[in-house]
CHARMM-style PDB file with segment names, atoms N, HN, CA, C and O in Angstrom:
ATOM      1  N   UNK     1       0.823  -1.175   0.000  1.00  0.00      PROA
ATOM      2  CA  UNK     1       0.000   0.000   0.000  1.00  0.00      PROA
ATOM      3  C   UNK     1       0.874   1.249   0.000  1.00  0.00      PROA
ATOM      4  O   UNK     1       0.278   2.160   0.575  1.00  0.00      PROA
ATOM      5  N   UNK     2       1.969   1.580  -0.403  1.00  0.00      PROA
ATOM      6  HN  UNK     2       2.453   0.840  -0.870  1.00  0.00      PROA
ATOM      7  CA  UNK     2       3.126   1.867  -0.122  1.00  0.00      PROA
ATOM      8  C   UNK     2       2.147   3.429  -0.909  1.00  0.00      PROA
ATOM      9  O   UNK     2       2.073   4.577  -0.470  1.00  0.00      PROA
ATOM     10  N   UNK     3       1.481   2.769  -2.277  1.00  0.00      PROA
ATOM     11  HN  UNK     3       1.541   1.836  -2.633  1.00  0.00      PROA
ATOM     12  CA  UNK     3       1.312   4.509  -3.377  1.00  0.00      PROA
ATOM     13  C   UNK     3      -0.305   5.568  -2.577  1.00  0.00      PROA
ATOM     14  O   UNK     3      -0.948   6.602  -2.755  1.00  0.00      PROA
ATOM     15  N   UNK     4      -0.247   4.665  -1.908  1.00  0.00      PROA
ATOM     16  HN  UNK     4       0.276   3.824  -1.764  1.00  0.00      PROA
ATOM     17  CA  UNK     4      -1.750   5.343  -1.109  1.00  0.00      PROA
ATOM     18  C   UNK     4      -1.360   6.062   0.095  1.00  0.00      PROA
ATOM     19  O   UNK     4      -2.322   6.184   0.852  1.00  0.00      PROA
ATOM     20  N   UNK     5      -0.355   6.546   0.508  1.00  0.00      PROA
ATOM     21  HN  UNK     5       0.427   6.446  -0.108  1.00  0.00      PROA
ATOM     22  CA  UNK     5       0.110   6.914   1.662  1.00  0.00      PROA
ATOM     23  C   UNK     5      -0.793   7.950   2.509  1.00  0.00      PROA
ATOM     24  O   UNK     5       0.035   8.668   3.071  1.00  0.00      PROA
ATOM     25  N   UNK     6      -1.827   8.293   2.802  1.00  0.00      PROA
ATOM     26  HN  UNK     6      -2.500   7.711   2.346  1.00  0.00      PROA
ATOM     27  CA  UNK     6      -3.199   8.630   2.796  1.00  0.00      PROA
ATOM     28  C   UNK     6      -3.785   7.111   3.837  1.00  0.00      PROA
ATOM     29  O   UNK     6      -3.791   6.915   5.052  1.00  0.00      PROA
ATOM     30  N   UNK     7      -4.197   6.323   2.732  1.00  0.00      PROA
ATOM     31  HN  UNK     7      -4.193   6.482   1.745  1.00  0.00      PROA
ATOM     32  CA  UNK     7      -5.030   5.203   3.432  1.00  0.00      PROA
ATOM     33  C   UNK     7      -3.923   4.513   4.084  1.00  0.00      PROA
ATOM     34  O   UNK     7      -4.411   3.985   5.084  1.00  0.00      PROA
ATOM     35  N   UNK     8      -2.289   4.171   3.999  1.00  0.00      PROA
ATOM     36  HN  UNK     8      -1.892   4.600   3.187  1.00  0.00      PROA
ATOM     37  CA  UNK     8      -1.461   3.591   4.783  1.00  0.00      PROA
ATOM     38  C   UNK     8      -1.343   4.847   5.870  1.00  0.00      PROA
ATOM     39  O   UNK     8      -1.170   4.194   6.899  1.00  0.00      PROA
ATOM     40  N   UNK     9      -1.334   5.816   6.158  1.00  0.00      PROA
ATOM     41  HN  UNK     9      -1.475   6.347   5.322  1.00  0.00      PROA
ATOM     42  CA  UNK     9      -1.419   6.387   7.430  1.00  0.00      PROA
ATOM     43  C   UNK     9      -2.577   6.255   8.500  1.00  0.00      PROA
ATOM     44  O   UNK     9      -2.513   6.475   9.710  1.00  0.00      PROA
ATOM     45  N   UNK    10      -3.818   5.773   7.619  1.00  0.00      PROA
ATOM     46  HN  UNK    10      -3.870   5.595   6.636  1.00  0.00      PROA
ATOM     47  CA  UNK    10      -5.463   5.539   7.856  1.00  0.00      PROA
ATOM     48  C   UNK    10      -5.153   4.115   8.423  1.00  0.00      PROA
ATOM     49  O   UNK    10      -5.352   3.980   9.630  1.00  0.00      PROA
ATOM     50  N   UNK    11      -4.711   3.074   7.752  1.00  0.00      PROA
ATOM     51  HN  UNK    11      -4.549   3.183   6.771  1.00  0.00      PROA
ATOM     52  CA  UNK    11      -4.548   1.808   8.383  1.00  0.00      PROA
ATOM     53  C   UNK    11      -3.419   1.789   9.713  1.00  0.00      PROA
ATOM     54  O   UNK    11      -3.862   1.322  10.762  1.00  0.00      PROA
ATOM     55  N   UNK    12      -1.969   2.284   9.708  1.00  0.00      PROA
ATOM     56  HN  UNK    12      -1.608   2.664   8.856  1.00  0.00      PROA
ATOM     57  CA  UNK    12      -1.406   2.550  10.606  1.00  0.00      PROA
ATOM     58  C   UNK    12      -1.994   3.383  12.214  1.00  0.00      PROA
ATOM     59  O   UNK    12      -1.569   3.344  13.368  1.00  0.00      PROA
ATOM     60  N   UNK    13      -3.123   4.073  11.567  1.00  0.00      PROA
ATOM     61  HN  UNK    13      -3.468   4.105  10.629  1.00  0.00      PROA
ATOM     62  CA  UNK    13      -3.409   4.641  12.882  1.00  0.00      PROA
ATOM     63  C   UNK    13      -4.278   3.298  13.691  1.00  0.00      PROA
ATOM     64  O   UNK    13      -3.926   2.685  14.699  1.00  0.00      PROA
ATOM     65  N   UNK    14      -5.370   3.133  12.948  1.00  0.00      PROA
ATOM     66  HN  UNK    14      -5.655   3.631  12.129  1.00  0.00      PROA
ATOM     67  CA  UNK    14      -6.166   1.986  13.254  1.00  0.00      PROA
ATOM     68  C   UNK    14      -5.433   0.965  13.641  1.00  0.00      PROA
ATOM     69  O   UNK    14      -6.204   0.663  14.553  1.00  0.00      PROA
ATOM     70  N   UNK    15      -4.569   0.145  13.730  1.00  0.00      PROA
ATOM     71  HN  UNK    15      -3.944   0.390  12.989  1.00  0.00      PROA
ATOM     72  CA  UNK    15      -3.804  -0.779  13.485  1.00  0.00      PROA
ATOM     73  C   UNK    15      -2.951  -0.543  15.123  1.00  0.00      PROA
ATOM     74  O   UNK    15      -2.820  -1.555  15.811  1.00  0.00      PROA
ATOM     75  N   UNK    16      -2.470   0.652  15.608  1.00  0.00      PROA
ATOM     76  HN  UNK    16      -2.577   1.474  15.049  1.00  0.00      PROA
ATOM     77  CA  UNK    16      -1.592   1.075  16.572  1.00  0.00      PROA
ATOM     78  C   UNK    16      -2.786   0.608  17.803  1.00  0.00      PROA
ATOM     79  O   UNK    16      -2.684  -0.133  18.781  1.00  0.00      PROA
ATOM     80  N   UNK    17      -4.074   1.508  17.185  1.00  0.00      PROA
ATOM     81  HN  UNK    17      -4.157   2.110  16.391  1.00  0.00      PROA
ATOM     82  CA  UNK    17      -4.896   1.454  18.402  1.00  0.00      PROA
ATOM     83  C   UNK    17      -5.859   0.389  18.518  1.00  0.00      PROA
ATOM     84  O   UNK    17      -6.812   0.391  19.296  1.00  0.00      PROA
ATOM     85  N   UNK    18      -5.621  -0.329  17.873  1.00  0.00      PROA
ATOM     86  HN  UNK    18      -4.847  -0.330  17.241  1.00  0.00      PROA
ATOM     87  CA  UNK    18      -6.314  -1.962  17.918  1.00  0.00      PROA
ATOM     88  C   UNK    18      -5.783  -2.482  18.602  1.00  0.00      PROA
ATOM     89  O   UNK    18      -6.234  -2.801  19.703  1.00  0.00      PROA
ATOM     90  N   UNK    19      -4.574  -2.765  18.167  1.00  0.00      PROA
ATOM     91  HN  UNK    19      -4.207  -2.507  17.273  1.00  0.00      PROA
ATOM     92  CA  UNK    19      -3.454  -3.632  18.659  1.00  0.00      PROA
ATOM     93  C   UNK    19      -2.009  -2.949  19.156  1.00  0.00      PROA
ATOM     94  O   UNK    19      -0.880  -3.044  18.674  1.00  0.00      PROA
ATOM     95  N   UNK    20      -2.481  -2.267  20.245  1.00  0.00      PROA
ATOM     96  HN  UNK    20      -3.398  -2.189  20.636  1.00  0.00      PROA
ATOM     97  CA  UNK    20      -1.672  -1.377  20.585  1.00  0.00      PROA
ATOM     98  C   UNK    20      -0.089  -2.262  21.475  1.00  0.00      PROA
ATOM     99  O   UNK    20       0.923  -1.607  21.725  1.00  0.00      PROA
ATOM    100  N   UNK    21      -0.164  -3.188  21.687  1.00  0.00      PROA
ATOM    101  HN  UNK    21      -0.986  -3.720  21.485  1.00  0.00      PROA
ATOM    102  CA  UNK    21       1.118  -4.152  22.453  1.00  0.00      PROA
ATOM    103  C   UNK    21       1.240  -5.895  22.031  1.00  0.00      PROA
ATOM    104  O   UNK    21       0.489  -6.678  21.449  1.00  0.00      PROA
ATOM    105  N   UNK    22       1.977  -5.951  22.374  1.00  0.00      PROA
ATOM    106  HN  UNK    22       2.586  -5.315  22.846  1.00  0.00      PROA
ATOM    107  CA  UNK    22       2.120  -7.216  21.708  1.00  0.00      PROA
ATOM    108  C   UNK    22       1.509  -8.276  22.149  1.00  0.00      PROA
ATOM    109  O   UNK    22       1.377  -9.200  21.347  1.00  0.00      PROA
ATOM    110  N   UNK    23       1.104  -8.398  23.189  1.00  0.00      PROA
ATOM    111  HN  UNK    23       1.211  -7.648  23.841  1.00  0.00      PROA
ATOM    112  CA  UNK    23       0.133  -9.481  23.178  1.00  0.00      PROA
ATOM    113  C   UNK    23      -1.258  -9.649  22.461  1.00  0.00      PROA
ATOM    114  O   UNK    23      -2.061 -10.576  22.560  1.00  0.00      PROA
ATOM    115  N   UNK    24      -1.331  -8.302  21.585  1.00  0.00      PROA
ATOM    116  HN  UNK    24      -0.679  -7.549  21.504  1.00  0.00      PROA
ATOM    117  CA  UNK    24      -2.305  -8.772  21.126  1.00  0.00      PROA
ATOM    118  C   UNK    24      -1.995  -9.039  19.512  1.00  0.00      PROA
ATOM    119  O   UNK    24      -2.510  -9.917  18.820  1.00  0.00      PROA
ATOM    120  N   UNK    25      -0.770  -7.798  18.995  1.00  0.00      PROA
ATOM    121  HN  UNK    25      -0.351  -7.084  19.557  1.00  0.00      PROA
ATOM    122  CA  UNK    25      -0.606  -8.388  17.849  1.00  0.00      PROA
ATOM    123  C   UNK    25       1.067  -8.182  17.791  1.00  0.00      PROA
ATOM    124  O   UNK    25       1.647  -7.112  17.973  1.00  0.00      PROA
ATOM    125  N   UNK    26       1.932  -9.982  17.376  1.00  0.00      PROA
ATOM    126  HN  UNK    26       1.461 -10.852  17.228  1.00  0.00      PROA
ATOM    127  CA  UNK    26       3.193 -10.275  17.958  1.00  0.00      PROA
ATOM    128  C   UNK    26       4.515  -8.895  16.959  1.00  0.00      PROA
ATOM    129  O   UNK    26       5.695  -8.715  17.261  1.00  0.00      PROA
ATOM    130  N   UNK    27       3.815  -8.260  15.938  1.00  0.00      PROA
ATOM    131  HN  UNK    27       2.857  -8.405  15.693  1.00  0.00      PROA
ATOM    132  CA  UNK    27       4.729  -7.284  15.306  1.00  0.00      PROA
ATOM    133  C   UNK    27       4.247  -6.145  15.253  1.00  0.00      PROA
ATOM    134  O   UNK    27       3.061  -6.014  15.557  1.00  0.00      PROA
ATOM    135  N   UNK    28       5.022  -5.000  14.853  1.00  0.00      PROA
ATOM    136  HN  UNK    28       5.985  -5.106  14.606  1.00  0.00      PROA
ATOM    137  CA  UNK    28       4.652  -3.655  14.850  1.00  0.00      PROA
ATOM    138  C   UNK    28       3.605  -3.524  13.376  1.00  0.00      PROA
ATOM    139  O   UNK    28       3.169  -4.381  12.609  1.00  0.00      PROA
ATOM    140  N   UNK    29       3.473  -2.097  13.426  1.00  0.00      PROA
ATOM    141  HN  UNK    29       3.827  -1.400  14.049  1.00  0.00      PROA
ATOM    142  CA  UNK    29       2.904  -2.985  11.627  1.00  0.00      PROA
ATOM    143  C   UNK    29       3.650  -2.655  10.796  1.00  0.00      PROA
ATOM    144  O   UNK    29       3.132  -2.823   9.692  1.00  0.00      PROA
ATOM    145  N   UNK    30       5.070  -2.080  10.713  1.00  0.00      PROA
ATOM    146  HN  UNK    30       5.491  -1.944  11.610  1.00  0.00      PROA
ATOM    147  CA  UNK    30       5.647  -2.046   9.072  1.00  0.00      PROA
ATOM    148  C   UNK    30       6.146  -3.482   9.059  1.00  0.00      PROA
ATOM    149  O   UNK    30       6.731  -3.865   8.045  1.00  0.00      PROA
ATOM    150  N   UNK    31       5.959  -4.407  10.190  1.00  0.00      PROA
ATOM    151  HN  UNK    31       5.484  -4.097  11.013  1.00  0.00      PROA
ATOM    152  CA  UNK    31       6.320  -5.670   9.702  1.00  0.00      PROA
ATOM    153  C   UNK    31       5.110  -6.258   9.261  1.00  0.00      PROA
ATOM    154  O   UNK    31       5.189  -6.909   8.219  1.00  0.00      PROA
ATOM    155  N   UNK    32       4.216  -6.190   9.712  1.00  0.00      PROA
ATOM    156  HN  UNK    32       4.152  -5.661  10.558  1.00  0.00      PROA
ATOM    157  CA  UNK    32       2.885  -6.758  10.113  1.00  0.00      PROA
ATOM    158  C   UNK    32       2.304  -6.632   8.489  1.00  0.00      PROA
ATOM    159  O   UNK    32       1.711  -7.454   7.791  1.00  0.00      PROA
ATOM    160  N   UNK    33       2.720  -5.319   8.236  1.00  0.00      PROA
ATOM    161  HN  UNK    33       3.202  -4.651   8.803  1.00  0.00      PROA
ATOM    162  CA  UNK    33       2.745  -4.745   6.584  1.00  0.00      PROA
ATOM    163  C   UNK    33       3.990  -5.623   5.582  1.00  0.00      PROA
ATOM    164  O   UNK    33       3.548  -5.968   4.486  1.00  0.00      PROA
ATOM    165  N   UNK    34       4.923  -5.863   5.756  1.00  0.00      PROA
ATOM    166  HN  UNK    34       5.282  -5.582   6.647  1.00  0.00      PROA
ATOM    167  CA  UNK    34       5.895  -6.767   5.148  1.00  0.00      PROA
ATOM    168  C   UNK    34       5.297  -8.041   5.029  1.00  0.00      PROA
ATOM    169  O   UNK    34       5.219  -8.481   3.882  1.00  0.00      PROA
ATOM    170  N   UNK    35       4.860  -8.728   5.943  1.00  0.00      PROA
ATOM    171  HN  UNK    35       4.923  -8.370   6.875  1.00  0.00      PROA
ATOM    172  CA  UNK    35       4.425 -10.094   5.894  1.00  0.00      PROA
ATOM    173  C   UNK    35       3.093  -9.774   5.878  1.00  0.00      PROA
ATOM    174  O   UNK    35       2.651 -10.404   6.839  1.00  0.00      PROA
ATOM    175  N   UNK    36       2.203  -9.194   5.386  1.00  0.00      PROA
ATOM    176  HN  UNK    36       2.562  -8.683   4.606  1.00  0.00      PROA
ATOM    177  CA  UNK    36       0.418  -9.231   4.741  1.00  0.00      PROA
ATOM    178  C   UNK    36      -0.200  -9.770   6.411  1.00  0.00      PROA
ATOM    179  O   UNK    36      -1.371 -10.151   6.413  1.00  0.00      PROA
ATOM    180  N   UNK    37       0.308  -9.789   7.327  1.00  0.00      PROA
ATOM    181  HN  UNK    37       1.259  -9.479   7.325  1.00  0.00      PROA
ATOM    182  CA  UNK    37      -0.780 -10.379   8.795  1.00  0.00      PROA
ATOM    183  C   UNK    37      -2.120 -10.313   8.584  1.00  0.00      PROA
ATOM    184  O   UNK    37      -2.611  -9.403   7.915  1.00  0.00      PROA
ATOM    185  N   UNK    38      -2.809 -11.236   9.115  1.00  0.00      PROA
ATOM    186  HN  UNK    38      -2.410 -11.975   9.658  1.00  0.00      PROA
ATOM    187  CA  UNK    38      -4.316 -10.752   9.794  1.00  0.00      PROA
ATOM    188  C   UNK    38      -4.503  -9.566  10.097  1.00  0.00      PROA
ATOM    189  O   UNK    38      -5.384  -8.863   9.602  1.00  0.00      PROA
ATOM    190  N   UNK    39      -3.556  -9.149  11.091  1.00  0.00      PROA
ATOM    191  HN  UNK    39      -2.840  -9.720  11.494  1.00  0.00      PROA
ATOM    192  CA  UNK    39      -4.032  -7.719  12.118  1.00  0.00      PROA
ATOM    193  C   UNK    39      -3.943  -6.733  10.751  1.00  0.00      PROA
ATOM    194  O   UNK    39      -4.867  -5.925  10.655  1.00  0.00      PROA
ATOM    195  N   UNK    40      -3.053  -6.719   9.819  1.00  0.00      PROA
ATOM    196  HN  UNK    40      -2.302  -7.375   9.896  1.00  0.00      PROA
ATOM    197  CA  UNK    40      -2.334  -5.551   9.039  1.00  0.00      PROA
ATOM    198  C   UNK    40      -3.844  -6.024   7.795  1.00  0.00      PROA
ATOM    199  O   UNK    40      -4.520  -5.004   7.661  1.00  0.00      PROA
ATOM    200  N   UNK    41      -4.077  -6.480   7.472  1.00  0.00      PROA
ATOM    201  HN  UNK    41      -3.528  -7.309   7.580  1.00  0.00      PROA
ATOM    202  CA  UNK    41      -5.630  -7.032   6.410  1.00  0.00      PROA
ATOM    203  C   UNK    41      -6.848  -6.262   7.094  1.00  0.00      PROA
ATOM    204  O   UNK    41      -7.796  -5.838   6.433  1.00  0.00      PROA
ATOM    205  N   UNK    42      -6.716  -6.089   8.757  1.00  0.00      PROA
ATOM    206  HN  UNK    42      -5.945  -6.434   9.294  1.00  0.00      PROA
ATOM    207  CA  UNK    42      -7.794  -5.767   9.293  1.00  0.00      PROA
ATOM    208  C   UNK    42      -7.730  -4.649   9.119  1.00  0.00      PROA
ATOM    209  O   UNK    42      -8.706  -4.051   8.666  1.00  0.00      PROA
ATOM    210  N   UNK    43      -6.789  -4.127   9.363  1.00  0.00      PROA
ATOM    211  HN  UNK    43      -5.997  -4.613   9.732  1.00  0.00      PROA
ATOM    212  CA  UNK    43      -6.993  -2.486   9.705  1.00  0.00      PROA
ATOM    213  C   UNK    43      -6.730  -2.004   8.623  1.00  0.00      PROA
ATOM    214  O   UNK    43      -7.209  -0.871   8.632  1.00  0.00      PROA
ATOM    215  N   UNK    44      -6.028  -2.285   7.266  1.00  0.00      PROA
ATOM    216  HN  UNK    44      -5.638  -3.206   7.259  1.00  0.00      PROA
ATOM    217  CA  UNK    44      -6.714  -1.930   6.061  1.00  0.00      PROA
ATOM    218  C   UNK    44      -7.614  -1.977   5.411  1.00  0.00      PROA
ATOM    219  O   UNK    44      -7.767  -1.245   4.433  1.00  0.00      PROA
ATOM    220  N   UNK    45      -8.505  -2.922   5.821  1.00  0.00      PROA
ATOM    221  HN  UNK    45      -8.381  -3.517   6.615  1.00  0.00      PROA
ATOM    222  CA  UNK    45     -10.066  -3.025   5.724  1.00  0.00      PROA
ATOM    223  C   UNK    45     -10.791  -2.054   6.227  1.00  0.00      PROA
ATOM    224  O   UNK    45     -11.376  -1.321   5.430  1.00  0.00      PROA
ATOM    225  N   UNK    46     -10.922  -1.827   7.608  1.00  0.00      PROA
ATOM    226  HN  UNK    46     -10.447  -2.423   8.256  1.00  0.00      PROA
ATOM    227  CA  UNK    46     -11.132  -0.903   8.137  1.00  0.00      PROA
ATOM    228  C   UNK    46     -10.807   0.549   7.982  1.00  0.00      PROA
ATOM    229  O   UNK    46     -11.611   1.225   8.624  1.00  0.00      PROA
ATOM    230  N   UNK    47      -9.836   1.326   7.304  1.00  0.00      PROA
ATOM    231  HN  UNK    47      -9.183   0.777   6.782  1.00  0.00      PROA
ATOM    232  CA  UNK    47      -9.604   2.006   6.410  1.00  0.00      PROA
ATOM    233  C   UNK    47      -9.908   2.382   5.757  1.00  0.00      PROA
ATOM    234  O   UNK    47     -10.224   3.572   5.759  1.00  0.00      PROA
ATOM    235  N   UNK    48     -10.049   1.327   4.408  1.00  0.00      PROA
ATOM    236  HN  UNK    48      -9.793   0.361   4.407  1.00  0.00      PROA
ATOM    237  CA  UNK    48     -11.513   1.423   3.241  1.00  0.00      PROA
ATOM    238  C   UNK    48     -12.249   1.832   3.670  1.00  0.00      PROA
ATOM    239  O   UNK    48     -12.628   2.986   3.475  1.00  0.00      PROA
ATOM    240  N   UNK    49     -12.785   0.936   4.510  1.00  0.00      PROA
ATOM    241  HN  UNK    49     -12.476  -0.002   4.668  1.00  0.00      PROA
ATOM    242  CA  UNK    49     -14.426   0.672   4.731  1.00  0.00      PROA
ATOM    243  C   UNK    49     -14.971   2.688   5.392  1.00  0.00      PROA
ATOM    244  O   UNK    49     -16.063   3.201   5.150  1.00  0.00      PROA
ATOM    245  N   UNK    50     -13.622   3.481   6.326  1.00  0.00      PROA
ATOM    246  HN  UNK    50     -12.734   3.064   6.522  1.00  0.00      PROA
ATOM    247  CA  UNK    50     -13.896   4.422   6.943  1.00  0.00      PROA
ATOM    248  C   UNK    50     -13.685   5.858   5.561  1.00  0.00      PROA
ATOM    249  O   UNK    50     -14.347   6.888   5.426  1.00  0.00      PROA
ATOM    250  N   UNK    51     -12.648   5.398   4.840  1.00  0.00      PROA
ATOM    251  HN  UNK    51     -12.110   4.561   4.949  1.00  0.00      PROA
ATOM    252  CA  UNK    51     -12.730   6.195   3.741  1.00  0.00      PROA
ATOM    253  C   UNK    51     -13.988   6.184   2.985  1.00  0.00      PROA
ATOM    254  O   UNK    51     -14.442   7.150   2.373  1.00  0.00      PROA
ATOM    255  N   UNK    52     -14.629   4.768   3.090  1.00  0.00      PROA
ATOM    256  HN  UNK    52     -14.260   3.983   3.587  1.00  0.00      PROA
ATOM    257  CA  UNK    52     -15.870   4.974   1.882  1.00  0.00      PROA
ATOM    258  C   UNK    52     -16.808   5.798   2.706  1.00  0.00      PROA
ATOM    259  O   UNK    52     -17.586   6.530   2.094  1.00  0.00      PROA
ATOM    260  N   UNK    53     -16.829   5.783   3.623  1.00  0.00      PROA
ATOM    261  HN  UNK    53     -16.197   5.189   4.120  1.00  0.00      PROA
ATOM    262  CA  UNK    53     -18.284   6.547   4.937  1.00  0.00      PROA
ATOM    263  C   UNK    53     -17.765   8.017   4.426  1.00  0.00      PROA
ATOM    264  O   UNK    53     -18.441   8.845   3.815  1.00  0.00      PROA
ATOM    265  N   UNK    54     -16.644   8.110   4.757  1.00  0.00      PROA
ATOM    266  HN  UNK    54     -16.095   7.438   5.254  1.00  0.00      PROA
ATOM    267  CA  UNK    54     -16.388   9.497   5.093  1.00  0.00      PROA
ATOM    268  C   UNK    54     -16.542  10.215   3.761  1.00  0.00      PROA
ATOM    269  O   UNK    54     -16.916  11.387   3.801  1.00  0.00      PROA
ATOM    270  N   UNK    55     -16.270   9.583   2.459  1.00  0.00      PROA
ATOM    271  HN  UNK    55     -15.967   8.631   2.426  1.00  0.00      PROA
ATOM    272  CA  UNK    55     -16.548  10.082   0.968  1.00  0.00      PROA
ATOM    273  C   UNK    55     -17.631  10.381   0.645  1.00  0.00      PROA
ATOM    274  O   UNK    55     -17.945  11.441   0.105  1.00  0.00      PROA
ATOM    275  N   UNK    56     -18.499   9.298   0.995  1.00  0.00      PROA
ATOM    276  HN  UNK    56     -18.244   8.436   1.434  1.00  0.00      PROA
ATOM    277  CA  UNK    56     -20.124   9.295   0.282  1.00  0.00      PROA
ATOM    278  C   UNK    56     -21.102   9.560   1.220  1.00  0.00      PROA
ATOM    279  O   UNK    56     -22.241   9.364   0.795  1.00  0.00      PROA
ATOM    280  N   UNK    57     -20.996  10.048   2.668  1.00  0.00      PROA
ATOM    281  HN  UNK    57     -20.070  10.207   3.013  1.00  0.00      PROA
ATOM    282  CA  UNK    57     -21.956   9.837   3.585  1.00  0.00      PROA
ATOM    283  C   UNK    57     -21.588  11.787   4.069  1.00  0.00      PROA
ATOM    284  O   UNK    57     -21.866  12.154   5.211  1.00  0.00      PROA
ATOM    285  N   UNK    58     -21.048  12.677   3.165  1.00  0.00      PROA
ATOM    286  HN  UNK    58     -20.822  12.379   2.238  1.00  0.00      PROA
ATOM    287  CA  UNK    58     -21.079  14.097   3.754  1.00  0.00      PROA
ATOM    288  C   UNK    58     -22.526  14.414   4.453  1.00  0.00      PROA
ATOM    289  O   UNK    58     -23.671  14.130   4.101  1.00  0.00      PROA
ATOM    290  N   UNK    59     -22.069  15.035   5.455  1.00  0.00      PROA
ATOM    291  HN  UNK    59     -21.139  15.266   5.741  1.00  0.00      PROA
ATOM    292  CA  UNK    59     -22.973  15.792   5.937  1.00  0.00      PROA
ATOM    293  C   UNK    59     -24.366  15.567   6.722  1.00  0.00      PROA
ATOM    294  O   UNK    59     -25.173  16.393   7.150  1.00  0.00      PROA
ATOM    295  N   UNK    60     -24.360  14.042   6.763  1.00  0.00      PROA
ATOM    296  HN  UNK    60     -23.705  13.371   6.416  1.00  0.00      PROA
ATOM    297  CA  UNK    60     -25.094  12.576   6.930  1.00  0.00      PROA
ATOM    298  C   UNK    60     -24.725  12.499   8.499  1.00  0.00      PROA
ATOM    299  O   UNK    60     -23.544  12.251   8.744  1.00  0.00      PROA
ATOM    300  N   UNK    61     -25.617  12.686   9.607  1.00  0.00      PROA
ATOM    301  HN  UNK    61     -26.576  12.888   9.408  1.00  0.00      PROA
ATOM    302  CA  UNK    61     -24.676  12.208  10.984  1.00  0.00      PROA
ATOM    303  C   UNK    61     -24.692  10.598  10.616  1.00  0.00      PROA
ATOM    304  O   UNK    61     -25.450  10.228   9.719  1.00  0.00      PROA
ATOM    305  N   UNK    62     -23.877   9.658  11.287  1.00  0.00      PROA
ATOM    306  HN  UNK    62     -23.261   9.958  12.016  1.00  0.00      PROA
ATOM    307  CA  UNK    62     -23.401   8.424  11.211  1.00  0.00      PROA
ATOM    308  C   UNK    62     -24.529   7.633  12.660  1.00  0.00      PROA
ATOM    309  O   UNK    62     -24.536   7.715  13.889  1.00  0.00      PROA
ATOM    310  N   UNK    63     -24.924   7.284  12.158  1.00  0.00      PROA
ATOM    311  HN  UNK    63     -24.919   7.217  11.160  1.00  0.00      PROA
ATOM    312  CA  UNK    63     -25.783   6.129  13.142  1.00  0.00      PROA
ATOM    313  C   UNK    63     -24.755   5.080  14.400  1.00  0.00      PROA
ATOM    314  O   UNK    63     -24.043   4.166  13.984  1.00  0.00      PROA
ATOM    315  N   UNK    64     -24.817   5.297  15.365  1.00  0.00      PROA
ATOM    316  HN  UNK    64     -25.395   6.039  15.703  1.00  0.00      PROA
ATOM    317  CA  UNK    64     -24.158   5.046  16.074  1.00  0.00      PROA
ATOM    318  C   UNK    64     -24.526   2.990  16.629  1.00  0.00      PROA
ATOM    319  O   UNK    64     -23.903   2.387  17.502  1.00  0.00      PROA
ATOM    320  N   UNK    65     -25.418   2.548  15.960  1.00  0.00      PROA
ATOM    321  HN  UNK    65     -25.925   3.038  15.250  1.00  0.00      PROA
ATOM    322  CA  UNK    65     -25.541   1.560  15.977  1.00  0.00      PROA
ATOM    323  C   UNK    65     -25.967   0.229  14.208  1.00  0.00      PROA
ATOM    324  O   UNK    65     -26.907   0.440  13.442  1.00  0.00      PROA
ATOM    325  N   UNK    66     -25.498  -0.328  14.141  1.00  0.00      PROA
ATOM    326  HN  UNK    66     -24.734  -0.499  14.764  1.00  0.00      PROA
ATOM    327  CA  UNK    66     -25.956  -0.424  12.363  1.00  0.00      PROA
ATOM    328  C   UNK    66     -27.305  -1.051  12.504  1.00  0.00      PROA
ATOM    329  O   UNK    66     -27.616  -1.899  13.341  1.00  0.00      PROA
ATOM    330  N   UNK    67     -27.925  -0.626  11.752  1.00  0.00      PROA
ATOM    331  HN  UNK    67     -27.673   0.062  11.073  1.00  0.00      PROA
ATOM    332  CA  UNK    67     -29.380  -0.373  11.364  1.00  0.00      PROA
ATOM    333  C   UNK    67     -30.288   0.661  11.837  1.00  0.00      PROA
ATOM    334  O   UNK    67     -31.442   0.938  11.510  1.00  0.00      PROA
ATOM    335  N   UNK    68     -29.388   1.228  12.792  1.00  0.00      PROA
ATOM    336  HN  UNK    68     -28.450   1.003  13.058  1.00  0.00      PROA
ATOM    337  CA  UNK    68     -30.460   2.995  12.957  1.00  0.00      PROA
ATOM    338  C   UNK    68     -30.555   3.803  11.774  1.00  0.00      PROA
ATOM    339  O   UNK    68     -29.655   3.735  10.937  1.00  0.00      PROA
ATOM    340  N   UNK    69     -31.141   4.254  11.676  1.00  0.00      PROA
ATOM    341  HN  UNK    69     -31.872   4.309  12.356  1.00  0.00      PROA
ATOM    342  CA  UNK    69     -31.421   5.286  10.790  1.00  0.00      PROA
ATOM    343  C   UNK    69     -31.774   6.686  11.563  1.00  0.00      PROA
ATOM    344  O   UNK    69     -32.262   6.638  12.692  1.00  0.00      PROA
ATOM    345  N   UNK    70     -31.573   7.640  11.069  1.00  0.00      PROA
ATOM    346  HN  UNK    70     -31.177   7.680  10.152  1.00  0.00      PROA
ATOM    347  CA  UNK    70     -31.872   8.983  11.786  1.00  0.00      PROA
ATOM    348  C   UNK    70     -32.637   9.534  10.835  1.00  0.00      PROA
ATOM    349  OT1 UNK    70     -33.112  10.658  10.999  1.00  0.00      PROA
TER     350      UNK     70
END
């Protein structure tokens, strides 16, 4: 994800505060990012998934549970 440096700062943040010590995830993430991990898949998922809200959902408050609607 090296040309998106945008959504790799978006996954790195997510990623720190998920799995903020090692017992929960055993590498930091530019390794975690070297070797494709679970944890490093998640929080680039999560990324996407917060970039697509934040693109297409302006001005929209965000439902704080999924399936509310406001």
């Amino acid at each position: 994800m090296q040309h998106d440096i945008r959504l790799r700062a978006a996954a790195r943040a997510i990623y720190d505060a998920c799995f903020p010590t090692e017992e929960i995830a055993p590498v930091g993430f530019d390794e975690a990012e070297r070797f494709g991990t679970i944890h490093y898949r998640r929080a680039v998922e999560a990324a996407r998934a917060a970039r697509l809200n934040l693109l297409f959902d302006t001005g929209r408050q965000l439902p704080l549970f999924e399936g509310m609607s406001l």
